[in-house]
C-alpha positions in Angstrom: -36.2 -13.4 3.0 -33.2 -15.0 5.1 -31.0 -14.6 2.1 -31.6 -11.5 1.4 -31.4 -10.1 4.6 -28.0 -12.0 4.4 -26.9 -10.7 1.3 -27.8 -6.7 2.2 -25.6 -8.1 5.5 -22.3 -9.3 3.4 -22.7 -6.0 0.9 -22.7 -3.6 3.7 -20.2 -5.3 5.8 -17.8 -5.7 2.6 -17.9 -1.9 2.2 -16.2 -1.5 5.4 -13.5 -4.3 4.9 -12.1 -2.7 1.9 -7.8 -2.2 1.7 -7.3 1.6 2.8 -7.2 3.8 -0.4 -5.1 6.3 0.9 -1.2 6.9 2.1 0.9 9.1 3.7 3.4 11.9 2.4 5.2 14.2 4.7 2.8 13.3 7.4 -0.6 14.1 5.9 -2.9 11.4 4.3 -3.4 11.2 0.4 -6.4 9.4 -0.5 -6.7 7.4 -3.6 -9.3 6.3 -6.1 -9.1 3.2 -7.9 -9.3 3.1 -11.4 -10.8 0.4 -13.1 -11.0 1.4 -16.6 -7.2 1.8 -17.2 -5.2 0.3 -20.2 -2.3 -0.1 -18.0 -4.2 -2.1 -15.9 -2.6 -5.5 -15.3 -3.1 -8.5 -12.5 0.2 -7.0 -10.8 -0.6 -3.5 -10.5 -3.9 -1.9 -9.5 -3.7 1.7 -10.7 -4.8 4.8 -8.1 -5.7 8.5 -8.9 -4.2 10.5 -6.4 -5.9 14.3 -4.8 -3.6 15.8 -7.3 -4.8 13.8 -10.4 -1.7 11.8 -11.1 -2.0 8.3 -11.7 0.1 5.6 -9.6 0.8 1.9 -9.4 1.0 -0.1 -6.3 2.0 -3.5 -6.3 3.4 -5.7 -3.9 6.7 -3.7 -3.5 7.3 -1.3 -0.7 10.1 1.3 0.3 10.3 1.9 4.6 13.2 3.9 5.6 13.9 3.1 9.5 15.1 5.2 12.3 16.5 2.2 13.7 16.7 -1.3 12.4 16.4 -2.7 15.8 12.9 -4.5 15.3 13.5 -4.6 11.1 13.8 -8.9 11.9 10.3 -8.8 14.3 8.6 -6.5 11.3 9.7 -8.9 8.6 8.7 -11.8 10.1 5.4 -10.8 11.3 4.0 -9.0 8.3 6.0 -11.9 6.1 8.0 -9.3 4.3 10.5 -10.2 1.6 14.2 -7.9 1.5 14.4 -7.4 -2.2 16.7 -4.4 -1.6 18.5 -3.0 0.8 19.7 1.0 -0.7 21.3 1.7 3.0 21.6 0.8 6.8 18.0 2.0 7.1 16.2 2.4 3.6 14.9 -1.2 2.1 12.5 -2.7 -0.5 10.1 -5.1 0.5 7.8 -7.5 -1.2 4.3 -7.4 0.4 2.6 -10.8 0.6 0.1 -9.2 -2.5 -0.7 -6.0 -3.8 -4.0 -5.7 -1.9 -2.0 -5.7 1.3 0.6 -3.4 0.1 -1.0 -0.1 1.7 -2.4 -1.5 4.6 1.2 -2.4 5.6 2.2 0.8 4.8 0.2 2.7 6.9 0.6 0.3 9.9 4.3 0.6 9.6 3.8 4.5 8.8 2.1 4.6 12.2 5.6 3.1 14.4 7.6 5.6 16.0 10.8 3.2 14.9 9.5 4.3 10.9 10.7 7.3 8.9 8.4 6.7 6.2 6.3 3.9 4.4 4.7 3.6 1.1 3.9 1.9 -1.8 7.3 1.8 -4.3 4.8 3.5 -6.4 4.7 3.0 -10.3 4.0 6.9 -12.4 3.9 7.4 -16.3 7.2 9.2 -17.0 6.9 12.1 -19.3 9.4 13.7 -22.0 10.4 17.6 -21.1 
């Protein structure tokens, strides 16, 4: 009876420990739904369907554009970010420490008044016109 009582315990309290499935865009939140049955699906890239239906990759790579690079050292250090690219004074690419953490860091760094923006370098399906 313990173990089950444990078990119902770990289940319920996992539901709540899950990776946010949502990001921001121009200041409002855009939840996500994980897809599990995708044939892009790969051990790098978990695949999200957005509010609007369109299908995106996160991995463990990042874009933050800063309004100051003041703290950038502090941030990297403390999330253990990786500079894989650095596009201007204040727009870089970071590697997350994994793909599960990628949003969560977003959102965190979304939430610092020192942060433009923060999300996922997102992966679409590019279409012919």
């Amino acid at each position: 009876m313990k173990s089950l009582f444990f078990l119902v315990l770990l289940s319920f309290l996992s539901l709540f420990a899950q990776e946010p499935t949502f990001y921001y865009e121009s200041g409002k939140k855009v939840h996500l739904d994980l897809l599990t049955n995708t044939l892009r699906a790969t051990k790098k890239v978990d695949y999200y369907e957005n509010e609007k239906g369109i299908v995106l990759g996160v991995s463990d790579k990042m874009l933050v554009k800063m309004v100051t690079t003041k703290n950038l050292a502090m941030l990297v250090k403390s999330l253990h970010l990786h500079l894989i690219k650095k596009f201007s004074s204040r727009l870089f690419l970071f590697q997350t420490p994994s793909k599960e953490q990628t949003l969560a860091i977003a959102n965190s760094l979304y939430q610092r008044d020192d942060v433009v923006f923060a999300h996922p370098d997102f992966i679409k399906k590019h279409f012919k016109r």
